[in-house]
Gaussian input, Z-matrix of N, CA and C with variables (Angstrom, degrees):
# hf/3-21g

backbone

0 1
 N
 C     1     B1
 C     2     B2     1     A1
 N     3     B3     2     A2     1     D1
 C     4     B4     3     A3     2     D2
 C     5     B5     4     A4     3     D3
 N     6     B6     5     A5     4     D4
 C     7     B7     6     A6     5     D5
 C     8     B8     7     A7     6     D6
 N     9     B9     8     A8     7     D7
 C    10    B10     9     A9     8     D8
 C    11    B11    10    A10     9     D9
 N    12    B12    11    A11    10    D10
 C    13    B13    12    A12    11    D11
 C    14    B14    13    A13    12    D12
 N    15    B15    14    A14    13    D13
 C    16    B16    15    A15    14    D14
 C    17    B17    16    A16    15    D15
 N    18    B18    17    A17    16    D16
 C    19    B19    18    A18    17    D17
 C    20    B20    19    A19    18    D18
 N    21    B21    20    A20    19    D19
 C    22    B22    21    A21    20    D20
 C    23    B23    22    A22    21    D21
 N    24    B24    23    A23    22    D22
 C    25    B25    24    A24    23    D23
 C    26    B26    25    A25    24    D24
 N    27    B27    26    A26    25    D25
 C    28    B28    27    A27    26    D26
 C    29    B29    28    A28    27    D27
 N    30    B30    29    A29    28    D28
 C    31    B31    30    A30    29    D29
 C    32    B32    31    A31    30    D30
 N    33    B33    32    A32    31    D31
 C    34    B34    33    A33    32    D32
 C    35    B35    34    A34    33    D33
 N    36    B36    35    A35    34    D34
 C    37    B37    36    A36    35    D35
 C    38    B38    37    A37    36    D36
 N    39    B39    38    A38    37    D37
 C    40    B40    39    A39    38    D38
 C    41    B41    40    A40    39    D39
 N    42    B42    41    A41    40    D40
 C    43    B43    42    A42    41    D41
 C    44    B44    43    A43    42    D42
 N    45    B45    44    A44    43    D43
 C    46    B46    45    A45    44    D44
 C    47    B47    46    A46    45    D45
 N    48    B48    47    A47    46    D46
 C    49    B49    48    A48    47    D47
 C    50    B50    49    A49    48    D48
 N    51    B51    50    A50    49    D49
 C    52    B52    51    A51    50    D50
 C    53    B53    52    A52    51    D51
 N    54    B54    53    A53    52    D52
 C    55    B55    54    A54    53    D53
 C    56    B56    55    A55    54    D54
 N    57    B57    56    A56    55    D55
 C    58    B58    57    A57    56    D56
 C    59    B59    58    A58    57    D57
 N    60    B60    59    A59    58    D58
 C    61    B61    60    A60    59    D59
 C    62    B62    61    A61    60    D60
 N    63    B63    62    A62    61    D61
 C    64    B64    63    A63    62    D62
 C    65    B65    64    A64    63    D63
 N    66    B66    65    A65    64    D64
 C    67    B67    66    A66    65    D65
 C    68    B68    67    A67    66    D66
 N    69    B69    68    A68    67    D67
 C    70    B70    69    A69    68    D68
 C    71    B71    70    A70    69    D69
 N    72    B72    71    A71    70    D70
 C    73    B73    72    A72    71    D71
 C    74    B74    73    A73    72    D72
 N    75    B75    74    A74    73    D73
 C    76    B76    75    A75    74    D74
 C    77    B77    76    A76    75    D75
 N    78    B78    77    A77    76    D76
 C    79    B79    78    A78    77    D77
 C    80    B80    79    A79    78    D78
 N    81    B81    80    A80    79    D79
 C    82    B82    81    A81    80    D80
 C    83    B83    82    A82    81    D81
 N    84    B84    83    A83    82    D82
 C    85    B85    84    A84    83    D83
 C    86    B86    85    A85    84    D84
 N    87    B87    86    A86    85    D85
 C    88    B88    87    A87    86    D86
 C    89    B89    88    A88    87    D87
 N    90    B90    89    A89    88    D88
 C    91    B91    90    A90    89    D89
 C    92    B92    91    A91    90    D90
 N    93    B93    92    A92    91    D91
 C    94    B94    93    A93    92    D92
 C    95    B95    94    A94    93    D93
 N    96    B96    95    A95    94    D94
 C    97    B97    96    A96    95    D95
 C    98    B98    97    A97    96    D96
 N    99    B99    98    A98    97    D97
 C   100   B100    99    A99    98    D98
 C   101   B101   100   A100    99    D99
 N   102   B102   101   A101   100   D100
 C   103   B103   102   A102   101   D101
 C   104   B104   103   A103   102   D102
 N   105   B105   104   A104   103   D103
 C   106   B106   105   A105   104   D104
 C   107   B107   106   A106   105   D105
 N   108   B108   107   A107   106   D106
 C   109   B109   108   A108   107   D107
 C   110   B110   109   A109   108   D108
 N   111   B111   110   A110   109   D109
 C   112   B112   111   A111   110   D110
 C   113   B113   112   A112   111   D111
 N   114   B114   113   A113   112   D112
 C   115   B115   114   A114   113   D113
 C   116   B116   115   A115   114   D114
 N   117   B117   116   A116   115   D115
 C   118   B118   117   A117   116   D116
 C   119   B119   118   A118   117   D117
 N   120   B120   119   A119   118   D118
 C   121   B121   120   A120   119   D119
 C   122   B122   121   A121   120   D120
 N   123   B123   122   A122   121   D121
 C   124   B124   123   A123   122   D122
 C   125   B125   124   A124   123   D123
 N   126   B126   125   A125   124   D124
 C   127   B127   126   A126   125   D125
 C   128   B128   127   A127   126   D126
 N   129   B129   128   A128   127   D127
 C   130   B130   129   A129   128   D128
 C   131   B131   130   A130   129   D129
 N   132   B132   131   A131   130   D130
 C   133   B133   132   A132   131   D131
 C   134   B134   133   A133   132   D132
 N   135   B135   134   A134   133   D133
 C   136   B136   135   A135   134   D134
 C   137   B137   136   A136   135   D135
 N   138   B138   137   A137   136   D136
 C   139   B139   138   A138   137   D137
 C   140   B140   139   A139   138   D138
 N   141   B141   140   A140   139   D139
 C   142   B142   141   A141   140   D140
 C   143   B143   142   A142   141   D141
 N   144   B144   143   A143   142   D142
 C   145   B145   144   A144   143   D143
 C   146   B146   145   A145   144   D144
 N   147   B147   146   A146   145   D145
 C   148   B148   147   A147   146   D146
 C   149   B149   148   A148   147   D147
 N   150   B150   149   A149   148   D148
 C   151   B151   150   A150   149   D149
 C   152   B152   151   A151   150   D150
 N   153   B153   152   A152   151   D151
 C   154   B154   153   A153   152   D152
 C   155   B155   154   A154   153   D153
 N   156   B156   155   A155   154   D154
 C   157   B157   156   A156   155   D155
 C   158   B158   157   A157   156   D156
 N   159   B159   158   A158   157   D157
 C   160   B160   159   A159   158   D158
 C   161   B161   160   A160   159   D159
 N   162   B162   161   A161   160   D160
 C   163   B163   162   A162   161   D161
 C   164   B164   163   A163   162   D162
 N   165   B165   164   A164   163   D163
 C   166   B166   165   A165   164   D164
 C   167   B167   166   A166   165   D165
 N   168   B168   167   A167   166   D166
 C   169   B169   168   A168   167   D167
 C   170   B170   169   A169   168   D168
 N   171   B171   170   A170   169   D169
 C   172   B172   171   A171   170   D170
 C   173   B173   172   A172   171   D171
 N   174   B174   173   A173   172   D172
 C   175   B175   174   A174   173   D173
 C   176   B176   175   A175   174   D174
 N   177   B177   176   A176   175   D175
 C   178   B178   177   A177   176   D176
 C   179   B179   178   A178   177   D177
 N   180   B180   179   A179   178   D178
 C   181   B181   180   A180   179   D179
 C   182   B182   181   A181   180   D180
 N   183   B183   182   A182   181   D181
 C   184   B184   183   A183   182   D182
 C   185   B185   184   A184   183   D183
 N   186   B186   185   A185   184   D184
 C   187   B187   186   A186   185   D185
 C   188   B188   187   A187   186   D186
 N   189   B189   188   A188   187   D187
 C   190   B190   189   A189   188   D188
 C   191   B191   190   A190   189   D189
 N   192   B192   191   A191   190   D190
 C   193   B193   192   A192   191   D191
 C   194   B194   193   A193   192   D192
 N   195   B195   194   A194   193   D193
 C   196   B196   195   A195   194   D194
 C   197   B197   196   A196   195   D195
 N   198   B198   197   A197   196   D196
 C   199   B199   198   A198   197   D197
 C   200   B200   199   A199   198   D198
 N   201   B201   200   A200   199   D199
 C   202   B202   201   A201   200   D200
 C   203   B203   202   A202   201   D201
 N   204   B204   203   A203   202   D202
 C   205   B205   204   A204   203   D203
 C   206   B206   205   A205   204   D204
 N   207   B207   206   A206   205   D205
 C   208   B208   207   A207   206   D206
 C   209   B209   208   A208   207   D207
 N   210   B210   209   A209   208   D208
 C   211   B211   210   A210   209   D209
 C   212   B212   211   A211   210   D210
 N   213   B213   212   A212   211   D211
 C   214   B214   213   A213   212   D212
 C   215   B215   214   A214   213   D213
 N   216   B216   215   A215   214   D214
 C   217   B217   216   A216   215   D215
 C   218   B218   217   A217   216   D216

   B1=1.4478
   B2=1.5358
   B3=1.1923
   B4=1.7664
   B5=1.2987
   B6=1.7203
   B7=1.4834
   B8=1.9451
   B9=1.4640
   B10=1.4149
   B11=1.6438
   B12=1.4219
   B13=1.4725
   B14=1.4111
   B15=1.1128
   B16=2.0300
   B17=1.7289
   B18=1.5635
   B19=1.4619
   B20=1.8361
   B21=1.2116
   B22=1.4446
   B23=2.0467
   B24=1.5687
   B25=1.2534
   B26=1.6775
   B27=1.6878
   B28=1.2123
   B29=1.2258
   B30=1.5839
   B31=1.4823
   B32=1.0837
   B33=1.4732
   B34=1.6380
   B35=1.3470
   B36=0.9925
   B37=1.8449
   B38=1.4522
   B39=1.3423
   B40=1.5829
   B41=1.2050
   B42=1.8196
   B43=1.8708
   B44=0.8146
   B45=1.9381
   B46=1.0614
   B47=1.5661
   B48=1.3982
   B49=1.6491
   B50=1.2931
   B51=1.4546
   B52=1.4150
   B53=1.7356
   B54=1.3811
   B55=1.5384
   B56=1.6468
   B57=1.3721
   B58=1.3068
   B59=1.6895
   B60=1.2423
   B61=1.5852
   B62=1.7752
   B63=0.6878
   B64=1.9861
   B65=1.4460
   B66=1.8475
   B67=1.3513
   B68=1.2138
   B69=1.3637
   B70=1.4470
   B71=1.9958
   B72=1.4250
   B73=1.5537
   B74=1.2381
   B75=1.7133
   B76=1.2007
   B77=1.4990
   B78=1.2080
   B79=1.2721
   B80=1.4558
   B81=1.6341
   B82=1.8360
   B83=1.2478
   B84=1.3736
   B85=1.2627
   B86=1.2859
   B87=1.2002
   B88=1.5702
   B89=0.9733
   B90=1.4900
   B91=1.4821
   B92=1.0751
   B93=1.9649
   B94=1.0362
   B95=1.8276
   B96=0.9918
   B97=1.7415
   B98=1.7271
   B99=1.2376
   B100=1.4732
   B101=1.8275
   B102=1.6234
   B103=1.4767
   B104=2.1720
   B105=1.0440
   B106=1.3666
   B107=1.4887
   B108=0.8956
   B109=1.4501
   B110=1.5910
   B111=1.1087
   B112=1.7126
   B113=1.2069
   B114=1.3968
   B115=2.1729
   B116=1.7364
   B117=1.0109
   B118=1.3681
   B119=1.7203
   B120=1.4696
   B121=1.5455
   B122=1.3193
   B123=1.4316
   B124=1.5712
   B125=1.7504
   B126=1.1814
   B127=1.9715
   B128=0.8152
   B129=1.4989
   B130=1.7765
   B131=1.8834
   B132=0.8758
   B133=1.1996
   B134=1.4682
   B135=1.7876
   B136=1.3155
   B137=1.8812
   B138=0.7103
   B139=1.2105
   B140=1.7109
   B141=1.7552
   B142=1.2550
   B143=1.3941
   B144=1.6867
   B145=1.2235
   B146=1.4257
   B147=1.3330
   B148=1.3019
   B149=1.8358
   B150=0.9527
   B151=1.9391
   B152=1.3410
   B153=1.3283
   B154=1.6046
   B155=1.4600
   B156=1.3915
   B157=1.2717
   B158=1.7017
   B159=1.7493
   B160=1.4475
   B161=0.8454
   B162=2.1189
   B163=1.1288
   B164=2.3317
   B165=0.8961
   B166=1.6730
   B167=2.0730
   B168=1.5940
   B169=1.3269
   B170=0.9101
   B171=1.5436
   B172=1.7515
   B173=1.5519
   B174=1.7135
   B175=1.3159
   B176=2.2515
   B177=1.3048
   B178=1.4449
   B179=1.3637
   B180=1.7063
   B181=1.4870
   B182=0.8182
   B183=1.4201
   B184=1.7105
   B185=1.1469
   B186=1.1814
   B187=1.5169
   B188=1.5996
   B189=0.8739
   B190=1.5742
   B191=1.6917
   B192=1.7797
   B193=1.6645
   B194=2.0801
   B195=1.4043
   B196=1.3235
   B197=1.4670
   B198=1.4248
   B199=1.7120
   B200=1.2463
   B201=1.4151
   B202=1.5763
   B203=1.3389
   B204=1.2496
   B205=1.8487
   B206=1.7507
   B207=1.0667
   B208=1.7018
   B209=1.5073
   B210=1.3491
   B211=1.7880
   B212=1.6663
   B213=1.6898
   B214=1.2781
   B215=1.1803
   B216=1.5711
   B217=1.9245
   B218=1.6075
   A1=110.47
   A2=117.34
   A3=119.44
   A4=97.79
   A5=127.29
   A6=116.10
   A7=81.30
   A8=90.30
   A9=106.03
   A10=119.10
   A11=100.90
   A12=117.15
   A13=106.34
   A14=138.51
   A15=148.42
   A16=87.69
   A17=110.68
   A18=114.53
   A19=124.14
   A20=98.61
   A21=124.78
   A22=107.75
   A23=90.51
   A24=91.38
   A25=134.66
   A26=113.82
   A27=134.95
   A28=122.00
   A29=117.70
   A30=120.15
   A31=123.19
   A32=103.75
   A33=121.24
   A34=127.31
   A35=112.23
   A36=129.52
   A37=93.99
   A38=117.61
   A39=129.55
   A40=106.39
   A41=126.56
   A42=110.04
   A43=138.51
   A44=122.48
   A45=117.97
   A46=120.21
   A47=106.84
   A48=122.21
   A49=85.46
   A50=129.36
   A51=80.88
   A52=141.56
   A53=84.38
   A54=94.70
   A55=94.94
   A56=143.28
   A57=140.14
   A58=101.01
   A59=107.18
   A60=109.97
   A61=121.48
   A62=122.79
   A63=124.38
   A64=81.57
   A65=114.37
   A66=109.98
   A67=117.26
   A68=133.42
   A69=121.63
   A70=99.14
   A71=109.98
   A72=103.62
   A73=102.67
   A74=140.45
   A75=150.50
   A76=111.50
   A77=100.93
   A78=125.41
   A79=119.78
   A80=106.72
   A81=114.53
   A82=89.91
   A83=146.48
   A84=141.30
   A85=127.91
   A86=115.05
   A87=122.01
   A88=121.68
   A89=129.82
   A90=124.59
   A91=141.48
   A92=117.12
   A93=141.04
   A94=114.58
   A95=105.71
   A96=116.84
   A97=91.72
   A98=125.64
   A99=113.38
   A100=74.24
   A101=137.36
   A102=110.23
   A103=63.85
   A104=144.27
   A105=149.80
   A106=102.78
   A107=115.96
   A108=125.46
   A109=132.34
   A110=116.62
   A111=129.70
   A112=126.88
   A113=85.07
   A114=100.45
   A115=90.58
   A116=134.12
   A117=144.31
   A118=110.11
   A119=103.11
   A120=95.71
   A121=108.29
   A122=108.74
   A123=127.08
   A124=106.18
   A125=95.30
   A126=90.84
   A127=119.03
   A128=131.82
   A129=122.64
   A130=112.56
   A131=112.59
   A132=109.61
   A133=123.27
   A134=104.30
   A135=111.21
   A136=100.49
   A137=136.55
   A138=168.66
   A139=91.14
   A140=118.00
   A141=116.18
   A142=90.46
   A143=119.41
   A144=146.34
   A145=100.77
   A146=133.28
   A147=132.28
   A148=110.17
   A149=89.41
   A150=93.51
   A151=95.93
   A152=141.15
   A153=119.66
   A154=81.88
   A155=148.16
   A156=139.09
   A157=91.64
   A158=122.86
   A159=110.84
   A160=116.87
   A161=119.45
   A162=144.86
   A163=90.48
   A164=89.48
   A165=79.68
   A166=110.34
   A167=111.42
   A168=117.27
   A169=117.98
   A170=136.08
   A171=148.45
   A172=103.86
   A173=93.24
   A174=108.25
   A175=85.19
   A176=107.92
   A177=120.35
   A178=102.89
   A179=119.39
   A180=120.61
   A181=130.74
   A182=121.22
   A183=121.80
   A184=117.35
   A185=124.77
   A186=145.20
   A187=127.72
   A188=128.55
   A189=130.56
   A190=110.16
   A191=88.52
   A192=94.71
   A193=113.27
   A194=97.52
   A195=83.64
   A196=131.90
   A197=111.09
   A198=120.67
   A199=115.75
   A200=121.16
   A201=124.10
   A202=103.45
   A203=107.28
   A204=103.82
   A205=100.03
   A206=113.58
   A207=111.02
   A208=113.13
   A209=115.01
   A210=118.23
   A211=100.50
   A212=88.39
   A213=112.61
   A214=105.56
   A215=112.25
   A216=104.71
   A217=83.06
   D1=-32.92
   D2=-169.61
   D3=-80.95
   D4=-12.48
   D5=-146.94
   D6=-89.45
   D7=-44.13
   D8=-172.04
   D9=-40.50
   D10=-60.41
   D11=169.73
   D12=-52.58
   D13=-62.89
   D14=177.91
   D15=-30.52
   D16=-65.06
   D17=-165.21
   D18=-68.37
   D19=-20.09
   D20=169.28
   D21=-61.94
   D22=-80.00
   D23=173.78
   D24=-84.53
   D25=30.00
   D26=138.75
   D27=-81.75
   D28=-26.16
   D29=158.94
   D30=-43.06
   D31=-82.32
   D32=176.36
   D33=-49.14
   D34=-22.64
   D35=160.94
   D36=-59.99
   D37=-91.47
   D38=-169.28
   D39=-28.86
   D40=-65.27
   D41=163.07
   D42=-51.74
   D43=-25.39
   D44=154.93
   D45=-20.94
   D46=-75.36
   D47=-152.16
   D48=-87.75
   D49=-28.07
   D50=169.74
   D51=-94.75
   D52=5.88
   D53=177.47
   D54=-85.14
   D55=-44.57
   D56=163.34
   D57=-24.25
   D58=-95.55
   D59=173.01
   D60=-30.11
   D61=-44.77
   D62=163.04
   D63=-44.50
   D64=-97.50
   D65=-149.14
   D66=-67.62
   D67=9.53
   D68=167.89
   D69=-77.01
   D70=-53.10
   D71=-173.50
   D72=-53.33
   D73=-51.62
   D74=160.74
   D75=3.71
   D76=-59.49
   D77=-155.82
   D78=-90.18
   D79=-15.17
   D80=-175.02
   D81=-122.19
   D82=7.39
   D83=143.26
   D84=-79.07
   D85=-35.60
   D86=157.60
   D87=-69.75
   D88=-32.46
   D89=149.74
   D90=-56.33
   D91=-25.46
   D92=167.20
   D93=-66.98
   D94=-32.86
   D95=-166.80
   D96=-96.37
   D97=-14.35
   D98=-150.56
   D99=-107.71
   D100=-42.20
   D101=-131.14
   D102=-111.38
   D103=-26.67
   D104=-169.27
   D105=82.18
   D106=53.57
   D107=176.59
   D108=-95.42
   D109=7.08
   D110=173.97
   D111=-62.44
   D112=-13.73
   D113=-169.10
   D114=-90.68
   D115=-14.11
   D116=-134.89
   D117=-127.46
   D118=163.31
   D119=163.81
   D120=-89.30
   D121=164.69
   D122=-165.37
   D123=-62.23
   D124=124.80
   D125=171.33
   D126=-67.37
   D127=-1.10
   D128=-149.98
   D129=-169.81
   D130=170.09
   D131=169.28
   D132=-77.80
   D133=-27.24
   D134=-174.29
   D135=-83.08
   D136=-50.46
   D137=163.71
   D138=-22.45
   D139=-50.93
   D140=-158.57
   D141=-76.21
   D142=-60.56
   D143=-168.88
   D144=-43.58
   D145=-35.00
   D146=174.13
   D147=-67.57
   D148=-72.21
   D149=-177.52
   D150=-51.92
   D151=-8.11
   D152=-175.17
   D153=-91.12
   D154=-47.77
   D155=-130.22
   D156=-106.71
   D157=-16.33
   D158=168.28
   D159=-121.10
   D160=43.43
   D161=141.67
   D162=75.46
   D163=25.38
   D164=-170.20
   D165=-109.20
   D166=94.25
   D167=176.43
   D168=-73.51
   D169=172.84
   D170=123.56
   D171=-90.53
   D172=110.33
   D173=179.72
   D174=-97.21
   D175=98.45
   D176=167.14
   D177=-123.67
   D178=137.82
   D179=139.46
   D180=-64.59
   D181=139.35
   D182=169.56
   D183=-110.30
   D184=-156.84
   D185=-156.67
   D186=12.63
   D187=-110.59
   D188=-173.36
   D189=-91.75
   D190=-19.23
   D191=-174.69
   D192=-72.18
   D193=-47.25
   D194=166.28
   D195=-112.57
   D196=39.85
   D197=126.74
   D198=-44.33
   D199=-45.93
   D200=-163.50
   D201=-84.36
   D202=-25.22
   D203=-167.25
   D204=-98.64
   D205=-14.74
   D206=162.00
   D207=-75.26
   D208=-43.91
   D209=179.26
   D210=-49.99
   D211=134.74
   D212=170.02
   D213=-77.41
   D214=145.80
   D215=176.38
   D216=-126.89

């Protein structure tokens, strides 16, 4: 009976997080589609935490390096 209960409330844990995880992506995709921000860096933490978890980057250069790679030659 205890093993049962242990295995019960390893269930409900496990949906826990994973229903956490659904509505966290839930939640930085609708933000993503609502502010048009994909082209962009992340506004937010939730926002970041989402594209890490639906594998989705901005592969952009920064700093002085792509000044040079925008110049027209």
């Amino acid at each position: 009976m205890a093993a049962l209960i242990a295995l019960a409330v390893i269930a409900v844990l496990a949906a826990g997080a994973f229903a956490g995880i659904v509505g966290m992506v839930s939640i930085a995709i609708h933000g993503e589609e609502k502010n048009h921000t994909l082209r962009a860096e992340a506004t937010g933490t939730v926002m970041r935490v989402g594209r890490w978890l639906n594998g989705v980057y901005i592969h952009a250069p920064r700093g002085k390096a792509a000044d040079r790679e925008k110049t027209l030659v």
